[in-house]
C-alpha positions as CSV (number, residue, x, y, z in Angstrom):
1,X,0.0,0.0,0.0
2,X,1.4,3.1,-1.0
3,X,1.2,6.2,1.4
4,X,1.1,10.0,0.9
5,X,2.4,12.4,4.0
6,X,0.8,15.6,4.8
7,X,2.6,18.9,5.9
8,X,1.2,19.9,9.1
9,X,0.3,23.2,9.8
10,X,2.2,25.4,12.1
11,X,-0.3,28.0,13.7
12,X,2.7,29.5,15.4
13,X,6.0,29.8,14.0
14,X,8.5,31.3,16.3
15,X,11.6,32.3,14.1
16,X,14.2,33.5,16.7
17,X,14.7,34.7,20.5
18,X,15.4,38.0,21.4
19,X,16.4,37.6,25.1
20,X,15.5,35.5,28.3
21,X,16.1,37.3,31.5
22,X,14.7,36.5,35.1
23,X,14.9,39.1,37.7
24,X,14.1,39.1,41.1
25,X,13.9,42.9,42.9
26,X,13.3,45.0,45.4
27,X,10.2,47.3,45.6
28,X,12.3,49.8,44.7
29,X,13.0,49.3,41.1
30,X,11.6,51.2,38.3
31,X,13.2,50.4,34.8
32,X,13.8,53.5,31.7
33,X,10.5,53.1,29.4
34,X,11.6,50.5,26.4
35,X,10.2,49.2,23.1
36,X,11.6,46.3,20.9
37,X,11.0,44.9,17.6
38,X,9.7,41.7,18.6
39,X,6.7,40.2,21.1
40,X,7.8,40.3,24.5
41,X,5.6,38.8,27.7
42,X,6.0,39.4,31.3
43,X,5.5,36.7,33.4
44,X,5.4,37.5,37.0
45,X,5.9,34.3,40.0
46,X,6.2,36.1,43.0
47,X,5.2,39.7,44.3
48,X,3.4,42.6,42.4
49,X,4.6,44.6,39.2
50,X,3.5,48.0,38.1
51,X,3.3,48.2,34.5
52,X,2.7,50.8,31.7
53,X,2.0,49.4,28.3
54,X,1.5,52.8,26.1
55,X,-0.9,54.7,27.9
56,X,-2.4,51.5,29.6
57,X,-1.4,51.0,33.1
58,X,-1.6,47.5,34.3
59,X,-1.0,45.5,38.0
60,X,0.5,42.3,37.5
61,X,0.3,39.6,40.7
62,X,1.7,36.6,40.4
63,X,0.8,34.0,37.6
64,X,-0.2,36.7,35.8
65,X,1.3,37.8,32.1
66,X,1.3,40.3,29.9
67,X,2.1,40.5,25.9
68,X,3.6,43.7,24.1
69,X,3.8,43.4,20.7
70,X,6.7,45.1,18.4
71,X,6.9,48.4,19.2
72,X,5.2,48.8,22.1
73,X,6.3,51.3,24.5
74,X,6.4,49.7,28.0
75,X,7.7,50.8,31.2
76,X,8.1,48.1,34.6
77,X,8.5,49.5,38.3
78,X,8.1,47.1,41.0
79,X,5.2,47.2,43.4
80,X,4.3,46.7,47.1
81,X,6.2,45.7,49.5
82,X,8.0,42.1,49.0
83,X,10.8,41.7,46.4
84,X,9.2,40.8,43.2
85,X,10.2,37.8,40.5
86,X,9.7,37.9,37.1
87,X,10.9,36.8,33.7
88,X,11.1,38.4,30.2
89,X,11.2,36.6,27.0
90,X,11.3,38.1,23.7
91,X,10.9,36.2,20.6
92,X,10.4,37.0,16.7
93,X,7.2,35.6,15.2
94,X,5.2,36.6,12.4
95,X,2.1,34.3,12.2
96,X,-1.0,36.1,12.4
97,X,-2.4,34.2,15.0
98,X,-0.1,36.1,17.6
99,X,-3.0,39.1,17.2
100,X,-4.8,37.3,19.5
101,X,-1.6,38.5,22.6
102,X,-2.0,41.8,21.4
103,X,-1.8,43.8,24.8
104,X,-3.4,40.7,26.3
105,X,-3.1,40.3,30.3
106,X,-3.9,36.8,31.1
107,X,-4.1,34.2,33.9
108,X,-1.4,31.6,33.9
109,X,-3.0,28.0,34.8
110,X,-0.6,25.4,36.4
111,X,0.3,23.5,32.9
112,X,1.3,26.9,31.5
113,X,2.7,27.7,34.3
114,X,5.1,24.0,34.4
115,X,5.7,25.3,30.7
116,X,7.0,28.7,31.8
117,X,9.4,26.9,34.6
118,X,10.3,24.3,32.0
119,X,11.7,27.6,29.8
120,X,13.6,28.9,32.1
121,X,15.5,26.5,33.2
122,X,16.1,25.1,29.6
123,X,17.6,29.1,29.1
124,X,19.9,28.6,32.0
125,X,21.2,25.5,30.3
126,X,21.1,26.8,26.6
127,X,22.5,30.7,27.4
128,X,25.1,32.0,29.2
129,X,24.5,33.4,32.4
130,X,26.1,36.6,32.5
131,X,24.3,37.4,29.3
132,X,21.3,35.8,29.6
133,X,20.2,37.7,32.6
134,X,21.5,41.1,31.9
135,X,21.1,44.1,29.8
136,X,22.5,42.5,26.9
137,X,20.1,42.0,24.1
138,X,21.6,39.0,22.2
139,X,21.6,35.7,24.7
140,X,25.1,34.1,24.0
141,X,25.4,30.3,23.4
142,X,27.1,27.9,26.1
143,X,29.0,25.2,24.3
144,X,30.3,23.7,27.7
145,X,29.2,20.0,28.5
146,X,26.7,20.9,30.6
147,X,24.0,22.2,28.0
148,X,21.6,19.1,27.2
149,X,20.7,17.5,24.2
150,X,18.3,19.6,21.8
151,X,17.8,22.5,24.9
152,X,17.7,25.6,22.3
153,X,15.1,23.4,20.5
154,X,13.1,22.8,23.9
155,X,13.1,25.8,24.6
156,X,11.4,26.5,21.1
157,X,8.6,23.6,21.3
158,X,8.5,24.8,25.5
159,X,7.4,28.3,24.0
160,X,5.5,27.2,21.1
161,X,3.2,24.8,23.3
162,X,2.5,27.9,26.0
163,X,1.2,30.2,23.8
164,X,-1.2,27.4,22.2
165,X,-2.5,26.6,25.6
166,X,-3.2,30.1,26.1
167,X,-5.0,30.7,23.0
168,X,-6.9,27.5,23.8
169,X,-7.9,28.4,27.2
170,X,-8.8,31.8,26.8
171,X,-10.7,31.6,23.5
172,X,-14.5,32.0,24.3
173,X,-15.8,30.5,20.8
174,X,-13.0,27.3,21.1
175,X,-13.9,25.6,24.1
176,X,-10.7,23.9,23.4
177,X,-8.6,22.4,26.6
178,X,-5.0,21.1,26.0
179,X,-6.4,17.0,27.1
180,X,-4.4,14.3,25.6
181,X,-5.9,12.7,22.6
182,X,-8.9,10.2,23.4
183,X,-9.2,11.2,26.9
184,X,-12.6,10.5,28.9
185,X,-12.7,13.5,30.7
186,X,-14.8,16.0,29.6
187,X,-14.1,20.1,29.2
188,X,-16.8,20.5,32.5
189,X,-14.0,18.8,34.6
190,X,-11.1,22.0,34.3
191,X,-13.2,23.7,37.3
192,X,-12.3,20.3,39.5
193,X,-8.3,19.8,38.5
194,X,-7.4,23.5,39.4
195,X,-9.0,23.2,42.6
196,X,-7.2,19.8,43.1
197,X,-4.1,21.8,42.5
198,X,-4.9,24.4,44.4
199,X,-5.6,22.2,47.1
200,X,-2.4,20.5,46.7
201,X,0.1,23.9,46.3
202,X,-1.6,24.7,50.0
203,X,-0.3,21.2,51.4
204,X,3.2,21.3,49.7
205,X,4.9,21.4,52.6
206,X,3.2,18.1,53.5
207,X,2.3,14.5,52.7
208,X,-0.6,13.5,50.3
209,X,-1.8,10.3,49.4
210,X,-4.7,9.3,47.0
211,X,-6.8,8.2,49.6
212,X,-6.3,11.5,51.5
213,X,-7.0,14.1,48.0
214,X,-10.4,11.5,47.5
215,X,-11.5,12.6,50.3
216,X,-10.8,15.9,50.9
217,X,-12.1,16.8,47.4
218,X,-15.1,14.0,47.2
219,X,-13.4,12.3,44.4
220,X,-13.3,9.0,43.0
221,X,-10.2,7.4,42.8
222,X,-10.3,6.0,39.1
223,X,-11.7,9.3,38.1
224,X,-9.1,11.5,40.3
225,X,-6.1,9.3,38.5
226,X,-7.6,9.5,34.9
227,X,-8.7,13.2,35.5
228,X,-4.3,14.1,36.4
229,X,-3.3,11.7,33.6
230,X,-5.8,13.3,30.9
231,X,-4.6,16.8,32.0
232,X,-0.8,16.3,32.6
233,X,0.3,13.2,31.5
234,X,1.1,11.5,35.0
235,X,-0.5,9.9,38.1
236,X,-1.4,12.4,40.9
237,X,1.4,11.8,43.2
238,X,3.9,12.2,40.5
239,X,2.8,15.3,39.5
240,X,2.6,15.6,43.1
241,X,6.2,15.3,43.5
242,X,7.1,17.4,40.2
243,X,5.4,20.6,42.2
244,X,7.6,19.9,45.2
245,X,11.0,19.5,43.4
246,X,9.8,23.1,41.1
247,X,9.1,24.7,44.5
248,X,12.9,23.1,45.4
249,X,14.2,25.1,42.4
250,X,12.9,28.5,43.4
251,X,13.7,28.9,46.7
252,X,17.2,27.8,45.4
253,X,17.2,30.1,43.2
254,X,16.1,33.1,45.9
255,X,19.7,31.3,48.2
256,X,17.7,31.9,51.7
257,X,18.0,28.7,52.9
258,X,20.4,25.5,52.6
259,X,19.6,22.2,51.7
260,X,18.5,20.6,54.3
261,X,16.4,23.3,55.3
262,X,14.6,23.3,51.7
263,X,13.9,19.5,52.0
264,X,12.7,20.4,55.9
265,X,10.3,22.9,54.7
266,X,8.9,21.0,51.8
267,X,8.1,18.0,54.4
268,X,10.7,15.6,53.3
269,X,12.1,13.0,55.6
270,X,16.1,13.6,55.0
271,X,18.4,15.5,53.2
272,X,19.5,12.1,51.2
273,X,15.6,11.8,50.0
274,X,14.9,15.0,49.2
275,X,18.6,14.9,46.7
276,X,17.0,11.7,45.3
277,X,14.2,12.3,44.6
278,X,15.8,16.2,43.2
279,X,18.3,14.4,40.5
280,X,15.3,12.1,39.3
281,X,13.1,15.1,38.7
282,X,15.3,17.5,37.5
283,X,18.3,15.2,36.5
284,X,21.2,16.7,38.4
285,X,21.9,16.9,42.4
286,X,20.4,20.4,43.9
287,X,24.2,21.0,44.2
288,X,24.2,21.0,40.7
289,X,21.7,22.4,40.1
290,X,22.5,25.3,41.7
291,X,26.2,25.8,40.1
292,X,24.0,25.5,36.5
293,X,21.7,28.8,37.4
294,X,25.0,31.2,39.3
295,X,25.5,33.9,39.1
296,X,22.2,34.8,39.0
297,X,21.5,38.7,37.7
298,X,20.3,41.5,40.2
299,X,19.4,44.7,38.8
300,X,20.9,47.6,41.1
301,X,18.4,49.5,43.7
């Protein structure tokens, strides 16, 4: 039998990356007024940001995000009182669907929000450092043997995949949910897995089992298993476990506390558990994990 291929579509087709920095600052850091010639998005995880987007002013809290297209003129100052975190990616894509981000200021769900992490870690393998998280506009390859395999291309399917979901999930006429393909859960269902992750990001610190998230959340089993596989691609207690070792990363990242006091606080047993479980997560000790994101890049108060 003979066969004939098919060239899929690409909705969105990113062509390059502009720059990838992460910044975590004090309340008293106001940046000059920018614009580039590419889409750039704000993503905030932790604190409050004061934005002006051309003559719109905007409050971002965390998990929210915020699109300029080229040109934009954009100003960023933080807010409140706690140091706030937040990355900046700016990439080069012409397909016309990216109208849909124009000045957009959306929600970021957990998945997107994985996809986000997922980024900028794969940016601190791909880029270096000193440029990656600086002024500098160009990020600057690593060539050491620490990069992985295919990380400038993850980074690219990483990026390509968030801004699907978020077309997806914040189109009114699509209805359209990012489920695997032939899954029995239906769209009505999205209500019941944030709150199961919401319930589980408020007992992080702590042990869960399936028995104990069925009953807290008056949930089948069967259902509660196929509902986390439908939506993420794993059983409950992995993902479980996923959260914990991404919650690992950022308070590494913010270098308060050791490691054994990171494993105490997110409930595990011992220091050798926690690193365990860390390496087959994230696939290196937190030890290095922490020598592949330093130095990390404060701006100046």
């Amino acid at each position: 039998m003979a066969y004939e291929d098919i060239a899929l579509k690409k909705e969105l087709d990113i062509d390059k990356i502009a720059f990838f920095r992460h910044f975590e600052l004090s309340s008293r850091i106001s940046f000059q007024e920018e614009s580039h010639n590419c889409w750039e998005f704000i993503y905030v995880d932790k604190g409050t940001l004061n934005v002006m987007s051309g003559q719109l002013p905007h409050t971002l809290c965390k998990d929210d995000i915020l699109f300029h297209p080229p040109g934009e003129l954009h100003k960023i100052q933080a807010g409140g009182t706690a140091a706030a975190s937040f990355c900046i990616i700016g990439f080069q894509c012409g397909s016309p669907a990216m109208d849909f981000f124009r000045c957009k200021n959306l929600k970021v769900a957990p998945p997107e929000r994985a996809l986000i992490s997922h980024l900028v870690e794969e940016a601190r393998f791909a880029f270096s450092d000193s440029q990656a998280y600086s002024g500098c506009r160009k990020p600057v390859r690593r060539f050491d043997a620490a990069v992985p395999f295919g990380s400038e291309q993850m980074i690219l399917l990483y990026l390509q995949q968030l801004l699907i979901q978020l077309i997806r999930r914040n189109s009114a006429d699509s209805g359209i949910f990012a489920l695997a393909p032939g899954s029995s859960v239906g769209h009505g269902d999205e209500e019941l897995f944030y709150k199961i992750i919401s319930y589980m990001e408020e007992h992080l610190r702590g042990h869960l089992s399936v028995s104990q998230i069925c009953k807290d959340n008056l949930i089948g089993r069967s259902f509660l298993q196929q509902l986390f596989r439908d939506y993420t691609g794993c059983g409950i207690i992995d993902y479980f476990s996923l959260m914990k070792i991404n919650a690992a990363k950022q308070l590494i990242l913010q270098k308060q506390l050791n490691f054994s006091q990171i494993a105490d606080y997110l409930g595990y047993n011992s220091i050798h558990y926690f690193s365990r479980q860390f390496k087959k997560l994230a696939g290196m000790s937190p030890s290095e994990y922490a020598a592949s994101i330093a130095p990390t890049h404060k701006a100046d108060g």
